[in-house]
C-alpha positions as CSV (number, residue, x, y, z in Angstrom):
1,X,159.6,69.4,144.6
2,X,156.2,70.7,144.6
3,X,154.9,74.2,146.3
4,X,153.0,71.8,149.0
5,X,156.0,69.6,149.8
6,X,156.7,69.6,153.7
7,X,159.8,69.2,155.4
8,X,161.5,68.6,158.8
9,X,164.7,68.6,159.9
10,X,166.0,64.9,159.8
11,X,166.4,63.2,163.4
12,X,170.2,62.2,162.4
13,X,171.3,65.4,162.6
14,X,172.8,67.5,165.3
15,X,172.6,71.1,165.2
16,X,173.5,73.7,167.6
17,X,172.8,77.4,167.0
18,X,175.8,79.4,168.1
19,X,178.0,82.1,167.5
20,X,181.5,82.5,165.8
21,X,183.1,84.0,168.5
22,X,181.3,87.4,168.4
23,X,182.1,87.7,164.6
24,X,178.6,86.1,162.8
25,X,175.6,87.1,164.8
26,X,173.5,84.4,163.3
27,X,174.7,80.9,162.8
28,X,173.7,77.6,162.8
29,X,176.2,74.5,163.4
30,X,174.5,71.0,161.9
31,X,176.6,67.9,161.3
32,X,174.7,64.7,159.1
33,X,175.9,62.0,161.8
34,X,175.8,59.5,159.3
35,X,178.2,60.8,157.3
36,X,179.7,63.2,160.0
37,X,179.6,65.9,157.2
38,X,179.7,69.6,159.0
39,X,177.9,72.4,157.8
40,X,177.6,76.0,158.8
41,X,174.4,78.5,158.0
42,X,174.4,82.0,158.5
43,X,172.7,85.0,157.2
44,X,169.0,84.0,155.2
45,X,170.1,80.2,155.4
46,X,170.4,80.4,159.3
47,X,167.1,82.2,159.5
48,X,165.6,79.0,157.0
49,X,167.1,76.5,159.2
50,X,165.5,78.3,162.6
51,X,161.8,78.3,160.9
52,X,162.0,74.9,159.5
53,X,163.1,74.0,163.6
54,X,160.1,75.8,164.6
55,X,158.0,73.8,162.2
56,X,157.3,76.2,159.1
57,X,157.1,73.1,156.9
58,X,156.5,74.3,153.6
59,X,157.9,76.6,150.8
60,X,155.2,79.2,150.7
61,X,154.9,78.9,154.7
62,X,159.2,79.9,154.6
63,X,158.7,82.7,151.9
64,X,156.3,84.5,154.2
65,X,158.1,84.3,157.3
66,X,161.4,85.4,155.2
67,X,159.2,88.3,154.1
68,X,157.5,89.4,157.3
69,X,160.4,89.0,159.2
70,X,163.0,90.8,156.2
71,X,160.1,93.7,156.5
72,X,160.1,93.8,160.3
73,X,163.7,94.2,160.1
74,X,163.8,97.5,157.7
75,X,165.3,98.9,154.3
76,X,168.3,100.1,156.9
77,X,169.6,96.6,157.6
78,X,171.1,94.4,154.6
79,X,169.4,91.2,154.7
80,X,170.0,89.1,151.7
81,X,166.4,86.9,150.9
82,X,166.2,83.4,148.8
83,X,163.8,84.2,145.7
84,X,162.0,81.4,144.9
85,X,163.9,79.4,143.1
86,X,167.0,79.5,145.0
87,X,165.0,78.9,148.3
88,X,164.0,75.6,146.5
89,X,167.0,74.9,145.6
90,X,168.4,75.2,149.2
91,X,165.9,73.2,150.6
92,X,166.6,70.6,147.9
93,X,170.3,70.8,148.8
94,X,169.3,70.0,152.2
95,X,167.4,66.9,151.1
96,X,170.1,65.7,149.1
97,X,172.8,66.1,152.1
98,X,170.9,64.3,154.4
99,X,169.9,67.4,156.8
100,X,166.1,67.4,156.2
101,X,163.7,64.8,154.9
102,X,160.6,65.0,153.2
103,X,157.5,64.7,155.2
């Protein structure tokens, strides 16, 4: 996909951002109910899933939220980032099950 490409969460999914009983502080429950295939995001995926629900649309519009936000949070707390590639990648893996679409 191209740098300008925009994306949106697709409207046959349900999602629920919840917690694993105290154990993962971030996490996002989404199910394809086409397909009723389950997925779970935590860590940098949850935080890409919560932008693109807030309408960040685009890769370079992600990569500087995960940046601003990843510096917000400080060199003291281990957030793992997407580089580029593998943020495409995820998003692409996101197209291809049926959890986001292609605007």
């Amino acid at each position: 996909m191209t740098a300008q490409a925009r994306y949106e969460i697709s409207a046959d999914v349900a999602w629920v951002e919840a917690s694993d009983l105290g154990s993962t502080p971030h996490l996002v429950w989404a199910a394809q109910l086409e397909t009723a295939t389950q997925f779970a995001f935590t860590d940098t995926a949850w935080l890409v899933w919560m932008l693109l629900s807030d309408g960040v649309s685009t890769v370079p519009a992600l990569r500087r939220e995960l940046d601003r936000i990843h510096d917000e949070l400080g060199p003291d707390v281990d957030r793992p980032s997407f580089a580029d590639a593998s943020l495409q990648d995820f998003l692409d893996a996101l197209v291809r099950d049926g959890l986001i679409r292609l605007l």
